[in-house]
C-alpha positions as CSV (number, residue, x, y, z in Angstrom):
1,X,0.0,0.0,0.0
2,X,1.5,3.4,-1.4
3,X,1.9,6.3,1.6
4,X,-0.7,8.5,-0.1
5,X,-3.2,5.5,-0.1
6,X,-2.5,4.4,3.4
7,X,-3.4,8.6,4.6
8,X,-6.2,8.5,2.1
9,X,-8.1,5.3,3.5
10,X,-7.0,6.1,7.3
11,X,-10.0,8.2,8.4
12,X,-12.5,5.6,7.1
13,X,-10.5,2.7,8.9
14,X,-11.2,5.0,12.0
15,X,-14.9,5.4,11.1
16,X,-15.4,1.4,10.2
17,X,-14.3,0.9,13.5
18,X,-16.3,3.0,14.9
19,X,-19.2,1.4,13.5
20,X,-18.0,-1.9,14.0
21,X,-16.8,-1.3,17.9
22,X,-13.6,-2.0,16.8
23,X,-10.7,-0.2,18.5
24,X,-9.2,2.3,16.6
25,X,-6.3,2.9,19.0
26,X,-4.0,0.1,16.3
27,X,-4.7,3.2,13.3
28,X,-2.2,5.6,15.5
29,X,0.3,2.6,16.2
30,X,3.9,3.5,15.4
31,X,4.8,0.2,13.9
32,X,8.8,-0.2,13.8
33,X,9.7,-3.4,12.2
34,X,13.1,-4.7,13.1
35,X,15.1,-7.3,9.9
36,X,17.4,-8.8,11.0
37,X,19.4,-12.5,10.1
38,X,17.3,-15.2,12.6
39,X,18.7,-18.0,10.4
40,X,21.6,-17.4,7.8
41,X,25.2,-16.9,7.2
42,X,24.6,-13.9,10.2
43,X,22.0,-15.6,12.6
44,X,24.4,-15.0,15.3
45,X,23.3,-11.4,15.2
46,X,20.0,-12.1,15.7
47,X,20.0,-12.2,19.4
48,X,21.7,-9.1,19.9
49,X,19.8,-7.0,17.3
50,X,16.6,-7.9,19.0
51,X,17.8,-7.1,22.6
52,X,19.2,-3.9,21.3
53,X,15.4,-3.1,19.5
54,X,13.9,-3.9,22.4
55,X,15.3,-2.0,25.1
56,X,14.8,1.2,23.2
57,X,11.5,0.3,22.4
58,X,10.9,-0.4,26.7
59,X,12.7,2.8,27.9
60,X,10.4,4.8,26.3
61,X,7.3,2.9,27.6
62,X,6.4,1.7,24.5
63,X,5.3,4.8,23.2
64,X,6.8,8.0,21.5
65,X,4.8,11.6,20.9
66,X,1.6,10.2,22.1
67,X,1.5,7.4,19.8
68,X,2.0,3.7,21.3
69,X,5.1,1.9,19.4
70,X,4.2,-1.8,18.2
71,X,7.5,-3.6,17.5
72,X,8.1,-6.6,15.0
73,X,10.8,-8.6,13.6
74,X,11.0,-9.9,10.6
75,X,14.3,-12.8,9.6
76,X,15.8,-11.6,6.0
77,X,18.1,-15.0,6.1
78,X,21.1,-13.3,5.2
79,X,19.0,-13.3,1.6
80,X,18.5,-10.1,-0.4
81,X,15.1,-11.1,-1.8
82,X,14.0,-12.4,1.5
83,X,15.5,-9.2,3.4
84,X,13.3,-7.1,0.3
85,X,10.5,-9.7,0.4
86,X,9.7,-9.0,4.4
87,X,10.3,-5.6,4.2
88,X,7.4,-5.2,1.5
89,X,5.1,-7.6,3.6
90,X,5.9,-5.4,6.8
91,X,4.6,-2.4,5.1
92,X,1.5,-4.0,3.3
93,X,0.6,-6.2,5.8
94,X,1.8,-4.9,9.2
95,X,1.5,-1.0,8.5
96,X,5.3,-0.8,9.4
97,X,6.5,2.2,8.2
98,X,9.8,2.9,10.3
99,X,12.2,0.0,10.0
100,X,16.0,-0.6,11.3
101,X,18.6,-3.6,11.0
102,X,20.4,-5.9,9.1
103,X,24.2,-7.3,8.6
104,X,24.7,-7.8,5.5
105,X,24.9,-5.1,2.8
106,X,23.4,-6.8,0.0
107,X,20.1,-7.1,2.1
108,X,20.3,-3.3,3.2
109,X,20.8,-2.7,0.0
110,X,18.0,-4.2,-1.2
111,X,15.6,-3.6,1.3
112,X,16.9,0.4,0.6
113,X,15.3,0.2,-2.5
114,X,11.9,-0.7,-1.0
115,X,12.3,2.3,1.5
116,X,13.0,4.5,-1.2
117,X,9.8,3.7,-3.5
118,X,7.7,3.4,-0.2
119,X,8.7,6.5,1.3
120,X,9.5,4.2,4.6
121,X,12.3,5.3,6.9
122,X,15.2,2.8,7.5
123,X,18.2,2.5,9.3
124,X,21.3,0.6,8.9
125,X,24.8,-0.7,10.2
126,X,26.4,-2.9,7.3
127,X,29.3,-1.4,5.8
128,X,29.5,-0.7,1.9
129,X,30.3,2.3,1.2
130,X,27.0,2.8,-1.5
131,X,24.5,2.6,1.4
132,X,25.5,6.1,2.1
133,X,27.1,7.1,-1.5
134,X,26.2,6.0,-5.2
135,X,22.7,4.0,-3.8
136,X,21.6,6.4,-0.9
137,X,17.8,7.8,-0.8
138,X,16.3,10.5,1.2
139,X,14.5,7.4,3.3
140,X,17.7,5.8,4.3
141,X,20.7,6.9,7.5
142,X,23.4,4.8,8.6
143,X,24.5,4.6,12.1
144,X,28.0,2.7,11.3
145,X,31.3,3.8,9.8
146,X,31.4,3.0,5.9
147,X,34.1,0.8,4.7
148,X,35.8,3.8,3.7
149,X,36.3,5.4,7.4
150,X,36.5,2.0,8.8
151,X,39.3,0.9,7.3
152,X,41.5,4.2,7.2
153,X,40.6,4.1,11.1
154,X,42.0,0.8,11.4
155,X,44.7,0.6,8.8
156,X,46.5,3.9,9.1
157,X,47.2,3.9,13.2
158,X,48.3,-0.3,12.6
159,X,50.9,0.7,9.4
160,X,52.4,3.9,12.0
161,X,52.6,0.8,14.8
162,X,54.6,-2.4,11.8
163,X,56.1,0.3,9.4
164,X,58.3,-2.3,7.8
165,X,55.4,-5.1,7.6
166,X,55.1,-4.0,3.7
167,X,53.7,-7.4,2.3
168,X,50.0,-7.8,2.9
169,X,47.5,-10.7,1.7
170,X,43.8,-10.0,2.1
171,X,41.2,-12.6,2.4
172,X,37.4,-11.5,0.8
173,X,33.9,-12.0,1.2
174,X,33.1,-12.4,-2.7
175,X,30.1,-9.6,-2.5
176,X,29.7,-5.8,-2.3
177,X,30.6,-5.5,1.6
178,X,34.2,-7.2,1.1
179,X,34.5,-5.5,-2.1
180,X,33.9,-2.2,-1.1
181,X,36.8,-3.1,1.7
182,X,39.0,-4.1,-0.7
183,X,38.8,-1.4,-2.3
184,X,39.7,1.1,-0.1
185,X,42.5,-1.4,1.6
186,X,44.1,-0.7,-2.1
187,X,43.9,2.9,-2.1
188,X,45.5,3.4,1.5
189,X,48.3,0.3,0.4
190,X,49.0,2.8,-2.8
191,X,49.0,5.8,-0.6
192,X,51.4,4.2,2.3
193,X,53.6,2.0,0.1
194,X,52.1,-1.3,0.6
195,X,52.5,-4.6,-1.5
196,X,49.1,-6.5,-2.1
197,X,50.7,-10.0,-2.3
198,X,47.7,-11.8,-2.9
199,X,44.0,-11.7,-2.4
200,X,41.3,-14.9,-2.2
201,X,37.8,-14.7,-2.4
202,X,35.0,-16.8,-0.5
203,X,31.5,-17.5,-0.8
204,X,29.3,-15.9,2.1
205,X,29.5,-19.0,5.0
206,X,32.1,-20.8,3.6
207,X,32.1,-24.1,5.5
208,X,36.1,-24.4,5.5
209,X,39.0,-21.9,4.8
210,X,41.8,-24.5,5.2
211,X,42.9,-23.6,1.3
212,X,42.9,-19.6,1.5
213,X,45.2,-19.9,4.8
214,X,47.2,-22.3,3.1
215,X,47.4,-20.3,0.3
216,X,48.6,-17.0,2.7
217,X,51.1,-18.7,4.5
218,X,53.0,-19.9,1.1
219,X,52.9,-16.3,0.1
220,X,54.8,-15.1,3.4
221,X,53.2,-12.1,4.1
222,X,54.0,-9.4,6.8
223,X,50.5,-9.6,7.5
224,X,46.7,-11.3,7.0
225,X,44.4,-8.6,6.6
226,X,40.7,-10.6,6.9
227,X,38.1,-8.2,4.8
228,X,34.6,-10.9,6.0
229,X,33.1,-10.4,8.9
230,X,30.8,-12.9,11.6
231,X,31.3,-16.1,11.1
232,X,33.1,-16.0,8.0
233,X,36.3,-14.3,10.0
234,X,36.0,-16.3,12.9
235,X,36.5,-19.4,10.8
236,X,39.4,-17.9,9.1
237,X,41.0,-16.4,12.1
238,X,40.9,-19.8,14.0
239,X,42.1,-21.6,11.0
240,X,45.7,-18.9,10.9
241,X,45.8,-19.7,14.1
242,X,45.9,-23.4,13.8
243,X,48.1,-23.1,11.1
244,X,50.6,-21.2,13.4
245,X,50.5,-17.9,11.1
246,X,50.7,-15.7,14.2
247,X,54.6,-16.7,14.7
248,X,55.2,-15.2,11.3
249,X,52.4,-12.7,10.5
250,X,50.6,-10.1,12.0
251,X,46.9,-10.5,11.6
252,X,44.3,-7.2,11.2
253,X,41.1,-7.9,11.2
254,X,39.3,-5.1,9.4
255,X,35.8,-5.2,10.6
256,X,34.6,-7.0,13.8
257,X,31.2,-8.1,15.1
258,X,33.0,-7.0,18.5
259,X,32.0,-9.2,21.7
260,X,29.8,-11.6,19.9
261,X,33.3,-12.3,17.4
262,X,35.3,-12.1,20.5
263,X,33.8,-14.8,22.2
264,X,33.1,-17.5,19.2
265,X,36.8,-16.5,18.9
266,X,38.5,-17.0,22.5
267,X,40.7,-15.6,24.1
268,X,43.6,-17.8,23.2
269,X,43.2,-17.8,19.2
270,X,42.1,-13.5,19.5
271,X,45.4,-12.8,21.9
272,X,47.8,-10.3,19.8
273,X,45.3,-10.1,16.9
274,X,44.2,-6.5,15.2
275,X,40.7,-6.0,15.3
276,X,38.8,-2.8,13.8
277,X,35.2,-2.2,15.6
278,X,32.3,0.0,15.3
279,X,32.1,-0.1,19.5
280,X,33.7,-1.3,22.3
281,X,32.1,-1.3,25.8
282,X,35.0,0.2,27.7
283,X,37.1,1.7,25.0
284,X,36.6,5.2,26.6
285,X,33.9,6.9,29.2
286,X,31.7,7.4,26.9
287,X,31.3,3.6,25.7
288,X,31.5,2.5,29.3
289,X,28.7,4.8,30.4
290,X,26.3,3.9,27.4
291,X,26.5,0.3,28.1
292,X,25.1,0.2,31.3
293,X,21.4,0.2,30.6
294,X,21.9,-2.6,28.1
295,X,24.5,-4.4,30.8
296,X,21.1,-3.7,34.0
297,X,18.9,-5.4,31.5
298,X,20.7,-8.1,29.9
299,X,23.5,-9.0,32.3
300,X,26.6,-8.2,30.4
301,X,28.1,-5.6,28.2
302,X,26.8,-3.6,24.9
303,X,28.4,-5.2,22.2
304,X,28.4,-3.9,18.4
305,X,25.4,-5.7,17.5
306,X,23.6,-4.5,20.6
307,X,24.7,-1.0,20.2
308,X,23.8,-0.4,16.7
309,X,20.6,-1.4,17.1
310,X,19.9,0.3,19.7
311,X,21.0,3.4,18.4
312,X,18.9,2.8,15.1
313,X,15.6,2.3,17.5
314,X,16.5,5.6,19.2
315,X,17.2,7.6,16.6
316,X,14.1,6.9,15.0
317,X,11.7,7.5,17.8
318,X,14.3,10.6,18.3
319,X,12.9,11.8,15.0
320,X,9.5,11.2,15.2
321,X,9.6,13.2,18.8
322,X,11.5,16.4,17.0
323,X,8.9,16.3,13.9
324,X,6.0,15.9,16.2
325,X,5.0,13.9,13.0
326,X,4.9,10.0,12.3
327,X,5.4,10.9,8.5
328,X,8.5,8.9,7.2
329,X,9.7,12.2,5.2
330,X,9.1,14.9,8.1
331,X,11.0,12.5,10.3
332,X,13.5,12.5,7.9
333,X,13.9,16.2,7.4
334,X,14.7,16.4,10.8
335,X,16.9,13.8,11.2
336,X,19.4,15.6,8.7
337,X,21.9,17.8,10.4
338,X,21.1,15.8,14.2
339,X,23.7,16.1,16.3
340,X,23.1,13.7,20.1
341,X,25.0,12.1,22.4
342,X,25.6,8.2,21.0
343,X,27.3,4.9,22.1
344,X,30.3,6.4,21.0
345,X,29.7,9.8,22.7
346,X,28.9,13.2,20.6
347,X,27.5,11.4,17.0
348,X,25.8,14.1,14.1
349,X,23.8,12.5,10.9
350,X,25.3,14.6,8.1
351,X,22.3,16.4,6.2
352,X,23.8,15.6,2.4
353,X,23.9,11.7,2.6
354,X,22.5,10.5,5.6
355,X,25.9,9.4,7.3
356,X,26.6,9.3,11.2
357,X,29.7,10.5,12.0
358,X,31.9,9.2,15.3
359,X,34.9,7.1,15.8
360,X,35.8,3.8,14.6
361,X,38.1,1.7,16.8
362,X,41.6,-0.1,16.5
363,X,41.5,-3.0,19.0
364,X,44.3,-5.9,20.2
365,X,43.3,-9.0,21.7
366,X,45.4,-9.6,25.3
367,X,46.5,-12.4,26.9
368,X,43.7,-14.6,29.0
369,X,45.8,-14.1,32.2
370,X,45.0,-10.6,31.5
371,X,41.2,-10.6,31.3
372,X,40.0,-8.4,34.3
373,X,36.7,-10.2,33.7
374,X,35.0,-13.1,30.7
375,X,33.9,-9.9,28.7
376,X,37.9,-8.0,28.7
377,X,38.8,-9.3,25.2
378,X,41.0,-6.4,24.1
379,X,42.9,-3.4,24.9
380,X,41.9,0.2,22.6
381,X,45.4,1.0,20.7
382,X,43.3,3.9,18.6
383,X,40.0,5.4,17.5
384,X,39.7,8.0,14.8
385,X,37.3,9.2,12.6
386,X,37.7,9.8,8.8
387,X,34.4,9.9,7.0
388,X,34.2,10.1,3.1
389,X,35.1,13.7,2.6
390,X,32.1,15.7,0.5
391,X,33.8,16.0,-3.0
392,X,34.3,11.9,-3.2
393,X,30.5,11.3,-1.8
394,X,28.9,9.9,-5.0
395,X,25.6,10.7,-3.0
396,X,22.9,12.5,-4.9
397,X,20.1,13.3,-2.6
């Protein structure tokens, strides 16, 4: 059902229900519709997304300018068409007209494009860069760092740290969210003097990465720079490991799922490992103090997963409070040019593409014997903050 429609018919929905002695109360529902990966190469997710929805959701009271906030989830399976398929049910079906989540970019992607001829309001945390560049839309904001910021936040403070670790091999997640890493890892390796030795690419949930390891360790790089993410880089990681490439090679992991990776890591396979991250529970005051809600509720830290979708949940009941309006492009309007305090600490949505920007993290894995508690993975080496400067943005609003 087109936006115009749904305004058209909604005054005679009221008046059947009036006649009927039907409630009407469901018409003035803010429906927020959560996708996320319940089964799929990123079900892992799924738990922490949900918590994250929900406790936004809760700490208002379920309700946001007078209207009572009705929250579903929907599972995109890690699938584009499905992610696109329950987003267009949601709308028809549910009335959902706000709608946050999902890991992997192909599915925001796609579900972007439903957003965009829907005139729904969506918020994201996957990481290609043309979420928020060549493929944004007035109806779509990102919370997370693009691949761009990510990995120049990660990458530049490791090169200043191993200046003479020159060869690097890269391992790939064969669709747009590895690609769009690998592409900026080239342009920083060209701008700091780096060798790309050798790349391999892999299906999303790869069952076995015994072959691209081997494959690395013949080529004797300086170090293993793993572009996948979830899963994917936990499987890989552990496999270097067991290989022994941590004698030899340094190991940067580009983009983490944070604590959730962390802990289908360990402790003994993450210990001296790089790790990039959107958030980290006690990276500075600012992360420490916005994890305690989640920590009161839940029983253990904010994690990445956690955080973003928290932040997603906020943000949009933040908008629909400062538009006094529950229309998708009001709420958008004021969105642009936001500036609040975030998981991170200060945050602002640009206004020309739709882009939070706050730091991105350089982590290292420490020693077990060092963990101050189950949840004390890593140490912070670095944050910084380098988002796609204006003149590059291929965003056309």
């Amino acid at each position: 059902m087109q936006r115009k429609r749904f305004l058209a018919t909604g005054g005679g929905a009221v008046a059947a229900a009036a006649l009927t002695g039907l409630p009407a109360a469901a018409a003035e529902d803010v429906v927020f519709a959560g996708i996320y990966s319940s089964t799929g190469a990123y079900a892992a997710f799924g738990r922490d997304t949900d918590r994250g929805f929900a406790l936004a959701v809760n700490e208002l009271k379920k309700s946001v300018g007078g209207h009572p906030i009705k929250y579903i989830s929907r599972d995109d399976q890690t699938k584009a068409d499905v992610g696109q398929q329950q987003a267009t049910d949601a709308y028809v079906h549910d009335g959902a007209r706000f709608f946050a989540g999902c890991a992997s970019s192909a599915v925001a992607l796609a579900i972007a494009q439903v957003m965009k001829d829907k005139h729904a309001l969506f918020w994201t945390s996957v990481g290609a860069d043309e979420i928020t560049g060549k493929e944004c839309n007035g109806y779509t904001f990102r919370w997370s760092v693009p691949a761009y910021g990510a990995v120049r936040a990660a990458l530049y403070p490791f090169i200043a740290k191993f200046p003479a670790a020159k060869k690097w091999y890269t391992i790939t997640p064969s669709y747009v969210f590895g690609e769009s890493l690998l592409t900026n890892v080239k342009e920083v390796a060209q701008e700091k003097g780096l060798t790309l030795v050798g790349n391999d690419y892999h299906a999303l949930g790869a069952a076995e990465y015994s072959a691209f390891i081997a494959k690395a360790a013949e080529a004797k790089p300086d170090v293993l720079c793993l572009l996948n993410f979830g899963g994917d880089a936990i499987k890989a990681l552990k496999t270097a490991t067991s290989f022994g490439l941590k004698k030899t090679t340094k190991i940067l992991y580009v983009w983490s799922g944070g604590l959730l990776d962390f802990a289908g890591i360990g402790a003994d396979d993450l210990d001296g490992v790089y790790v990039g991250c959107q958030y980290w529970h006690d990276a500075t005051p600012a992360t420490r103090k916005a994890s305690e809600s989640y920590k009161a509720a839940y029983g253990e830290p904010l994690g990445y997963v956690g955080a973003s979708a928290y932040i997603e949940a906020k943000l949009t009941f933040d908008g629909i409070a400062r538009a006094k309006s529950t229309d998708p492009a009001h709420v958008a309007k004021v969105l642009e040019g936001y500036k609040y305090a975030g998981p991170t600490g200060g945050e602002e949505v640009r206004a020309f593409d739709h882009q939070v920007v706050k730091p991105y993290y350089l982590l290292v894995g420490k020693a077990k014997s060092a963990m101050k508690d189950q949840w004390d993975y890593v140490d912070t080496v670095a944050s910084g903050s380098y988002p796609v400067p204006r003149d590059r943005s291929l965003c056309k609003l």
